[in-house]
C-alpha positions in Angstrom: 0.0 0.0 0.0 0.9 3.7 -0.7 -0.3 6.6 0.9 -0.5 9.5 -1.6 -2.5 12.8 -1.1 -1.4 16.7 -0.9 -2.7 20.1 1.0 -3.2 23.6 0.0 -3.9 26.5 2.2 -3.3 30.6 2.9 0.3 31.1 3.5 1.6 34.2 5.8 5.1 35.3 5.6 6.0 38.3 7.9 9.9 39.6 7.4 11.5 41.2 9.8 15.0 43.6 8.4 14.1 43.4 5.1 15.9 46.1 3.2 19.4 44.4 4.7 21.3 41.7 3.2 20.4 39.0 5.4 16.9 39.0 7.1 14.6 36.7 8.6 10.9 35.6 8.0 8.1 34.0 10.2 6.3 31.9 7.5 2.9 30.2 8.3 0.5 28.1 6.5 -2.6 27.0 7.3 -5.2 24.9 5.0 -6.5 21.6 4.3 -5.8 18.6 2.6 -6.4 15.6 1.3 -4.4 11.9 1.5 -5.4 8.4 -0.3 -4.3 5.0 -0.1 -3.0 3.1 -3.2 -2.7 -0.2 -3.4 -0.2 -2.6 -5.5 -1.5 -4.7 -8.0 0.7 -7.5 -8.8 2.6 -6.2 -12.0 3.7 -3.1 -9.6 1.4 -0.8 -10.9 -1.3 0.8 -8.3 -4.8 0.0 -7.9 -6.8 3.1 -7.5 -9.8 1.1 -6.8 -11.2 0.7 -3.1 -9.5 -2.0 -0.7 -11.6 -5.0 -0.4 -11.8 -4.9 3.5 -12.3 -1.1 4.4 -14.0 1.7 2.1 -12.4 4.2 3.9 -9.2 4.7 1.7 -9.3 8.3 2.0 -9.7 11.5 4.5 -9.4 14.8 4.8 -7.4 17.0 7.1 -6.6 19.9 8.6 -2.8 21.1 8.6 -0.6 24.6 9.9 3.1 24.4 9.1 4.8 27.4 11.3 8.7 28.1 10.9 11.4 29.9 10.5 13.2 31.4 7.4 16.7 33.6 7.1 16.8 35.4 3.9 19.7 36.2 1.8 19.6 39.6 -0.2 22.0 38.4 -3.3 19.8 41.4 -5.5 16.6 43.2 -5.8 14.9 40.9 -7.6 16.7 37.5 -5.8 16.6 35.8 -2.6 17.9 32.8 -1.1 15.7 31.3 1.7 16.6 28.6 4.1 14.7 27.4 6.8 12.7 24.7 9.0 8.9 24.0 9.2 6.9 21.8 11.6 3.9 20.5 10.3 1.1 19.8 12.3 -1.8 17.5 10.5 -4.8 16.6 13.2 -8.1 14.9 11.9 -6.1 12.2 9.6 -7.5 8.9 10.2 -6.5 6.0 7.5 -5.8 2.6 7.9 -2.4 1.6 9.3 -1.2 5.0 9.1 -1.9 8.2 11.8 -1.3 11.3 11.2 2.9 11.2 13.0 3.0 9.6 9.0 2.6 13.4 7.7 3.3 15.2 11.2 7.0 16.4 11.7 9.9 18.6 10.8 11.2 19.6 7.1 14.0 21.5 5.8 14.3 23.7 2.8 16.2 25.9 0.6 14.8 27.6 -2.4 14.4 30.9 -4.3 12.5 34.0 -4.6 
């Protein structure tokens, strides 16, 4: 079995020293989303049919993912974010999994 899904939500990003070279942000999302379970048919591909024993091979949740960013100013028009998120998912009931599957810490790097 697989457990597939994604979330979407409003996403707050207050910056604190923002006009200097290196500054920090306070990013925040809160939403919603979905997960699903998939399971494997014999020739490896996945089933996306319901499991035989339980018809709940879905669920929605709820999710807020708080962290921390520090910004690096490299031009106007170019930033270099690092940072670490905690993501909280409550309401996530599937089978075999709970929601400590989706819960817990990430780390990034990216651009803006």
């Amino acid at each position: 079995m697989l457990l597939f899904g994604g979330y979407a939500g409003l996403h707050l990003e207050p910056i604190l020293y923002g006009n200097r070279s290196i500054s920090v942000s306070f990013p925040l999302l809160v939403g919603g989303g979905r997960s699903f379970i998939l399971e494997k048919k014999e020739n490896g591909d996945f089933d996306e049919t319901p499991l035989e024993n339980d018809t709940e091979d879905y669920d929605s949740f709820f999710v807020a993912e708080p962290g921390i960013n520090v910004l690096y100013n490299v031009s106007r028009y170019l930033q270099i974010e690092t940072g670490i998120r905690y993501r909280f998912a409550e309401s996530f009931r599937l089978p075999d999994y709970g929601k400590d599957n989706i819960s817990g810490f990430s780390v990034g790097i990216g651009l803006k």
